[in-house]
N, CA, C and O atoms as a Tinker XYZ file with bonds, in Angstrom:
   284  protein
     1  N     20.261000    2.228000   -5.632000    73     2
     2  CA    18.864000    2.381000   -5.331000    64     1     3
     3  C     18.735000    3.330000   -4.149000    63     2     4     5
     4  O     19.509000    3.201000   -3.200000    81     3
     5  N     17.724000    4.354000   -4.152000    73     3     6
     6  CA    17.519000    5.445000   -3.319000    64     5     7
     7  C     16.339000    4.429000   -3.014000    63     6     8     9
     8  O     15.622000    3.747000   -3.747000    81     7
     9  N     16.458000    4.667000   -1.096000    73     7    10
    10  CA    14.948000    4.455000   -0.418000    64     9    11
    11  C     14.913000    5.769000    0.387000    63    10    12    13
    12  O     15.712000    6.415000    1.065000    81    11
    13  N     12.971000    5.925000   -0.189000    73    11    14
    14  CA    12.509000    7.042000    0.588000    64    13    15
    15  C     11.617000    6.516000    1.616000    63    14    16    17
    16  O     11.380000    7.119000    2.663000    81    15
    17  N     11.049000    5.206000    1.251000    73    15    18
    18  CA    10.342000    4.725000    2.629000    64    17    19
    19  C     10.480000    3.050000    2.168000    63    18    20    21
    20  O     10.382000    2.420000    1.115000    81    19
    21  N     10.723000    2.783000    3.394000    73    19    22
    22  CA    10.782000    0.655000    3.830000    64    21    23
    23  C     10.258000    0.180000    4.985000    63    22    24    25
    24  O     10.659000    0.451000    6.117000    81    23
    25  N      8.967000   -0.840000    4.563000    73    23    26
    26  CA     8.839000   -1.125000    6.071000    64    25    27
    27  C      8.827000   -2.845000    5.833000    63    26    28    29
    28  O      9.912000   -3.264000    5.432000    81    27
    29  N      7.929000   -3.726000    5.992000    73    27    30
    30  CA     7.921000   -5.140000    5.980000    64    29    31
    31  C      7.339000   -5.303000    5.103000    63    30    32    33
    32  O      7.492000   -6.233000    4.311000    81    31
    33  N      6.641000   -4.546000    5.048000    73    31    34
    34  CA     5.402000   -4.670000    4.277000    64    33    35
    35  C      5.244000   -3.834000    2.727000    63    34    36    37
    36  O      4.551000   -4.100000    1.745000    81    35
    37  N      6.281000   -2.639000    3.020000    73    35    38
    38  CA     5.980000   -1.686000    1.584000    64    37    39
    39  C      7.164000   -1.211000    1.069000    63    38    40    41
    40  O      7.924000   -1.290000    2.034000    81    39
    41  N      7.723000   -0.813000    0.243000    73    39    42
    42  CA     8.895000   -0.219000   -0.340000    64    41    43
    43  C      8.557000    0.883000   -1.405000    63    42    44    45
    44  O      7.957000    0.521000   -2.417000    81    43
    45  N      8.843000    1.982000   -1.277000    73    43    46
    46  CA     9.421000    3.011000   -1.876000    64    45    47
    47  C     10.894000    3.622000   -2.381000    63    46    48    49
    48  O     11.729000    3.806000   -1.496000    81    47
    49  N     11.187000    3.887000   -3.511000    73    47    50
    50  CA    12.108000    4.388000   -3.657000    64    49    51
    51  C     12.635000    4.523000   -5.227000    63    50    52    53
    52  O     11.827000    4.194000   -6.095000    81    51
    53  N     13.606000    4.867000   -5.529000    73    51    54
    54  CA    13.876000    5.347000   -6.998000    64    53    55
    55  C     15.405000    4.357000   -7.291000    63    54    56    57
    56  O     16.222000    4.116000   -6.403000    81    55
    57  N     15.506000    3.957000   -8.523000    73    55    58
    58  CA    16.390000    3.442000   -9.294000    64    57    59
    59  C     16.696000    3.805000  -10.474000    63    58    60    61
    60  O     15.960000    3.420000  -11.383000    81    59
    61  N     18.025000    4.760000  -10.832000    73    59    62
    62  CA    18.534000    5.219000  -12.651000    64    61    63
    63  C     16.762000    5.474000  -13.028000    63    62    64    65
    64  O     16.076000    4.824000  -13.817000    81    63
    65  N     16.383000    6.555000  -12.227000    73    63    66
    66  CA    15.342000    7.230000  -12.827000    64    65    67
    67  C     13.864000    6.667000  -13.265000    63    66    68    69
    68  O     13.162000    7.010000  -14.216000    81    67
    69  N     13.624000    5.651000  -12.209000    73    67    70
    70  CA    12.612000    5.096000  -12.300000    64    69    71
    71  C     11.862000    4.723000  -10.798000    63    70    72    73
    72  O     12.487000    4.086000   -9.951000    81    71
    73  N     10.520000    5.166000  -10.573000    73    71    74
    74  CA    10.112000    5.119000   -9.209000    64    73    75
    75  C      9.519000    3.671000   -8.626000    63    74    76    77
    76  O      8.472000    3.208000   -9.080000    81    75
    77  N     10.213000    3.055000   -7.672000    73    75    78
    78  CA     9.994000    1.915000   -7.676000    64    77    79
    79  C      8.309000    1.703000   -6.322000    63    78    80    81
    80  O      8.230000    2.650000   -5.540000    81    79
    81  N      7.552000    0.952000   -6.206000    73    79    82
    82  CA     6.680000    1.032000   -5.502000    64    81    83
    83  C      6.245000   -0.109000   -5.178000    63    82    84    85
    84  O      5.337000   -0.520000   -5.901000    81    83
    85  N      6.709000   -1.065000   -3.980000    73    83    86
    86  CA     6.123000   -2.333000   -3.524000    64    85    87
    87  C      5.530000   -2.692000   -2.359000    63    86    88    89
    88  O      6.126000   -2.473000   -1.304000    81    87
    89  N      4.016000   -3.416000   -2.364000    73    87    90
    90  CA     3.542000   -4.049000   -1.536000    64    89    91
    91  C      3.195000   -5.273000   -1.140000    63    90    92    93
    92  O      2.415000   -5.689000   -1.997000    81    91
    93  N      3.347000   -6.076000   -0.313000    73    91    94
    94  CA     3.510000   -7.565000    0.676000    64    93    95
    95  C      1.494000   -7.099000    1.021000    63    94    96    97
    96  O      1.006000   -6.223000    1.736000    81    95
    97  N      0.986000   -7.911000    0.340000    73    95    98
    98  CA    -0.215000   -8.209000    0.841000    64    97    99
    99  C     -0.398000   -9.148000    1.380000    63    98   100   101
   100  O      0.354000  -10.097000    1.153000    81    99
   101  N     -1.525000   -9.287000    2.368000    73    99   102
   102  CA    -1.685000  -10.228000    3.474000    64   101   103
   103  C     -1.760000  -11.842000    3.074000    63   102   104   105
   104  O     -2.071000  -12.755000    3.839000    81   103
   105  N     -1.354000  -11.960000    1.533000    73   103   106
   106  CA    -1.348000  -13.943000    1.033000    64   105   107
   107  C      0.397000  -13.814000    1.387000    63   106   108   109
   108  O      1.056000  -14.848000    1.489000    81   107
   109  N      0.907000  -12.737000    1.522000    73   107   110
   110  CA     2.061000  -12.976000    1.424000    64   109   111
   111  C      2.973000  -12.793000   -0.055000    63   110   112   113
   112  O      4.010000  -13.378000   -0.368000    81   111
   113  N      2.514000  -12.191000   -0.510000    73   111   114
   114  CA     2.665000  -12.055000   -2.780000    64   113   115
   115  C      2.983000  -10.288000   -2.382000    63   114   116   117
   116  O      2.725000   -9.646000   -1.364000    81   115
   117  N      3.628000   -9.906000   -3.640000    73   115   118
   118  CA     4.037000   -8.767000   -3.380000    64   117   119
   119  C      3.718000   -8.058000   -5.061000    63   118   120   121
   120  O      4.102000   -8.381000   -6.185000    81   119
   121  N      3.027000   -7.206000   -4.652000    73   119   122
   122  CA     2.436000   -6.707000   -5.921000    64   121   123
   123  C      3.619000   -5.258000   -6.188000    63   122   124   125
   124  O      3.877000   -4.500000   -5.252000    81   123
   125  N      4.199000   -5.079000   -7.517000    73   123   126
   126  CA     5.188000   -4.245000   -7.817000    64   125   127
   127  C      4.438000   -3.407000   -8.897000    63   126   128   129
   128  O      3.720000   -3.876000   -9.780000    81   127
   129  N      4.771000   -1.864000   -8.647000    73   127   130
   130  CA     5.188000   -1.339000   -9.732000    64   129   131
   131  C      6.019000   -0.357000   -9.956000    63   130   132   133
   132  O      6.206000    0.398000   -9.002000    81   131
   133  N      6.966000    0.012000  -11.623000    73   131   134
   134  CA     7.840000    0.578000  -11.516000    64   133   135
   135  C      7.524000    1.592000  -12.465000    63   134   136   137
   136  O      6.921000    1.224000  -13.474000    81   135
   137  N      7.806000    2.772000  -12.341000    73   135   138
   138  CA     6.658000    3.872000  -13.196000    64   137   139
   139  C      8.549000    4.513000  -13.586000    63   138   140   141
   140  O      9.447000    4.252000  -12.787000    81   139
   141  N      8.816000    5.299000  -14.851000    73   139   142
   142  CA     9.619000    5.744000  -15.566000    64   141   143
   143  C      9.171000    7.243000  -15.300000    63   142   144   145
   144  O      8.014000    7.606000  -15.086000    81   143
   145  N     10.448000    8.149000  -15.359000    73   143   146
   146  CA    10.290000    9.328000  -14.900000    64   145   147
   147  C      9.356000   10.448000  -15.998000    63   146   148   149
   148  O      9.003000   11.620000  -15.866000    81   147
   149  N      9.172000    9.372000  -17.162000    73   147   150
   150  CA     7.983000   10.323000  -18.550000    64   149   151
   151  C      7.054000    9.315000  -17.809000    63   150   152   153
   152  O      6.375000    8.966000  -18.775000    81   151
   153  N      6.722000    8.841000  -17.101000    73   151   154
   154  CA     5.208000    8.094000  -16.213000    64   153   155
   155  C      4.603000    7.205000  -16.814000    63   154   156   157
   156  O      3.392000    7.043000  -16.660000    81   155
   157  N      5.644000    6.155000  -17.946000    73   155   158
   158  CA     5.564000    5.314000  -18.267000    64   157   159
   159  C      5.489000    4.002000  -17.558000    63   158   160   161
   160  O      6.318000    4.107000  -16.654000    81   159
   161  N      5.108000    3.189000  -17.510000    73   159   162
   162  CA     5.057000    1.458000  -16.744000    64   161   163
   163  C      5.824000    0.882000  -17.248000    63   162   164   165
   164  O      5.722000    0.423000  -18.386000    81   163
   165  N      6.922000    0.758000  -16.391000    73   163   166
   166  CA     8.108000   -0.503000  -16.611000    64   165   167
   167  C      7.864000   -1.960000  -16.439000    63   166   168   169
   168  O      8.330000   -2.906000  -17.074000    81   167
   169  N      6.741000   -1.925000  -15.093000    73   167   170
   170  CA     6.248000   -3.341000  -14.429000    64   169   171
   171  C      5.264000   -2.540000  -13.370000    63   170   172   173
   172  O      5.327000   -1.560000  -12.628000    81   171
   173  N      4.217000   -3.670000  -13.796000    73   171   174
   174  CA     3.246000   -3.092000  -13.018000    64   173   175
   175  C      2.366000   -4.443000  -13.042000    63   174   176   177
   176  O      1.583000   -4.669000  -13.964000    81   175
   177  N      2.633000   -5.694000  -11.504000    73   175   178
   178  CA     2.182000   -6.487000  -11.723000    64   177   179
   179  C      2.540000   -7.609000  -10.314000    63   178   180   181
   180  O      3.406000   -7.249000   -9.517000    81   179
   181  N      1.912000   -8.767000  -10.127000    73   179   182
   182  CA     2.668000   -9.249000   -8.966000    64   181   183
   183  C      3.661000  -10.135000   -9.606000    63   182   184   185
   184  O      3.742000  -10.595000  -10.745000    81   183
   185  N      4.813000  -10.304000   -7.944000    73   183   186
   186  CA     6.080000  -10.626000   -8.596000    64   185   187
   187  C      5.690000  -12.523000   -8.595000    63   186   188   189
   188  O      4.583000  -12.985000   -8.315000    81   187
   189  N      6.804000  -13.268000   -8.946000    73   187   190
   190  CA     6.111000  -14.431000   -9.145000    64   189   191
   191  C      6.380000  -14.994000   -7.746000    63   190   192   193
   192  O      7.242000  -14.563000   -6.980000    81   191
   193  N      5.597000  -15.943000   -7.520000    73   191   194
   194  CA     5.164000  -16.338000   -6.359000    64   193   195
   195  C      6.368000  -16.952000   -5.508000    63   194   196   197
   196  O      6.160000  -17.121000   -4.306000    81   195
   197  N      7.701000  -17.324000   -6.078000    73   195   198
   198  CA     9.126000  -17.565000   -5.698000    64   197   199
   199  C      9.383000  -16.646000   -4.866000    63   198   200   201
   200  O      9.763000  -17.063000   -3.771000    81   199
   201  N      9.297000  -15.243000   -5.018000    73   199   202
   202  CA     9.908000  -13.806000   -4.075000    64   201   203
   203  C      9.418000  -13.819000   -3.042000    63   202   204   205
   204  O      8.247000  -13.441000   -3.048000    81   203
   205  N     10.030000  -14.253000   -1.615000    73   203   206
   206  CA     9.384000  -14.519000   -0.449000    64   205   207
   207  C      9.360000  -13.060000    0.531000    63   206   208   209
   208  O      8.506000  -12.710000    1.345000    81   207
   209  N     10.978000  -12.186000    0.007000    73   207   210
   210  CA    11.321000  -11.097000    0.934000    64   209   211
   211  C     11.347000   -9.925000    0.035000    63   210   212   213
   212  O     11.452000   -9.941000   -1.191000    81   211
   213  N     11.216000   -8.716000    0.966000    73   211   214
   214  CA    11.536000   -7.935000   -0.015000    64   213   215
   215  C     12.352000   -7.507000   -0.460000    63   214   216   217
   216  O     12.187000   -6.780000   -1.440000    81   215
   217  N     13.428000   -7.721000   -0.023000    73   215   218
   218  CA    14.764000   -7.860000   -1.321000    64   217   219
   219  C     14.740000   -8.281000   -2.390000    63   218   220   221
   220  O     15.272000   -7.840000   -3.409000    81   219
   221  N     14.039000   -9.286000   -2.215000    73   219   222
   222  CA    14.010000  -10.170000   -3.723000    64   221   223
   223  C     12.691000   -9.906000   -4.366000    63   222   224   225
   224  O     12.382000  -10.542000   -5.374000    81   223
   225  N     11.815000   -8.924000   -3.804000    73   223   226
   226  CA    11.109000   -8.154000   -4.544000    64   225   227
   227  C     11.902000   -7.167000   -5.401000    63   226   228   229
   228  O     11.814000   -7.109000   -6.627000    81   227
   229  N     12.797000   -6.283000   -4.528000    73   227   230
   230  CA    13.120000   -5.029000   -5.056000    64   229   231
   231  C     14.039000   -5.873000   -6.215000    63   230   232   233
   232  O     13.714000   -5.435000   -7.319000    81   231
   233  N     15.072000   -6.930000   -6.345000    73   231   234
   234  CA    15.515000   -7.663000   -7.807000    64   233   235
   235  C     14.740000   -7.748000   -8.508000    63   234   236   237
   236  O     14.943000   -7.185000   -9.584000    81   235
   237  N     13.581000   -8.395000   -8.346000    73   235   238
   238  CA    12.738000   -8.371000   -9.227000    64   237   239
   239  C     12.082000   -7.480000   -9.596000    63   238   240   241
   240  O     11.489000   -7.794000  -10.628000    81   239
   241  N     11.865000   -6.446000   -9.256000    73   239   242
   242  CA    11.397000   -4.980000   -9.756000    64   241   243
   243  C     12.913000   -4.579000  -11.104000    63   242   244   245
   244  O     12.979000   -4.597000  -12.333000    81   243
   245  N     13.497000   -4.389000  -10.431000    73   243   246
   246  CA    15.120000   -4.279000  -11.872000    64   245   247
   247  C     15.357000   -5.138000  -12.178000    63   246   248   249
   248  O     16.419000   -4.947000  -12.769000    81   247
   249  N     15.081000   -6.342000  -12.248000    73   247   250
   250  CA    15.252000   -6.998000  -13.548000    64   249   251
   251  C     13.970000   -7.209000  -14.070000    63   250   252   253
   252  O     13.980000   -7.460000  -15.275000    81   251
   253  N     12.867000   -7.185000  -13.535000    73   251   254
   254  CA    11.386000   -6.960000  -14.502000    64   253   255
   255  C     11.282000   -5.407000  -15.476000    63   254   256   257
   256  O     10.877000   -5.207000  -16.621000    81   255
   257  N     11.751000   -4.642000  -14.606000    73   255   258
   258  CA    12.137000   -3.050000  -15.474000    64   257   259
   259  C     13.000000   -3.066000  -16.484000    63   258   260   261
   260  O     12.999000   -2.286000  -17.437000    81   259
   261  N     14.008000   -4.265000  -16.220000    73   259   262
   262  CA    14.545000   -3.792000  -17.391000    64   261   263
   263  C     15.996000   -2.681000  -16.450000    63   262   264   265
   264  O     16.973000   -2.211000  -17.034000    81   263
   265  N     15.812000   -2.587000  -15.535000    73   263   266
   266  CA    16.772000   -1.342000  -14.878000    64   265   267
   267  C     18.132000   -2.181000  -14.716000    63   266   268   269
   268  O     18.958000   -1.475000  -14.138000    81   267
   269  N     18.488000   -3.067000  -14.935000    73   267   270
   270  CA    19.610000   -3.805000  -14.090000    64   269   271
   271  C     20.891000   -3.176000  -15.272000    63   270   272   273
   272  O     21.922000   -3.010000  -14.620000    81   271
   273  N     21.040000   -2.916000  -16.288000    73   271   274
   274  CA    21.722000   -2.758000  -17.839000    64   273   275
   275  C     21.300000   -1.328000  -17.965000    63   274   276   277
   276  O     21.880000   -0.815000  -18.921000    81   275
   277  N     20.386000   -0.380000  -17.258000    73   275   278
   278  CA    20.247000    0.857000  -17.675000    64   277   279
   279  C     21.141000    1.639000  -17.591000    63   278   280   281
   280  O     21.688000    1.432000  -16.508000    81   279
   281  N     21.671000    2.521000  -18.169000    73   279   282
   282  CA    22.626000    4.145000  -17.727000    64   281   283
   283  C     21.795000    4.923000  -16.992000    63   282   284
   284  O     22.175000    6.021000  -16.585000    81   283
């Protein structure tokens, strides 16, 4: 996973060709989406309410994409 920007609150960055994009809104829920390099929607949705950090956002972004098994 390439990061182009991380803060507490937001994540940017790319995975096997897919642009990843997450935000920590103020309930504390982290709304994801993962857009495909033809600008398709892999996941575009909040993660389930279990994902407290954003690490375990950005898992759940590749394995909601589908990216974890990609080439």
């Amino acid at each position: 996973m390439r990061i182009l920007s991380q803060s507490r609150g937001h994540f940017s960055g790319t995975h096997k060709g897919a642009w990843i994009e997450i935000d920590r809104e103020a309930n504390g829920r982290f709304y994801i989406v993962v857009t495909w390099k033809d600008g398709g929607r892999l996941y575009d949705g909040w993660a389930p309410q279990s994902v407290r950090t954003i690490r375990e956002a950005k898992a759940e972004a590749i394995r909601g994409a589908c990216l974890d098994n990609a080439t």
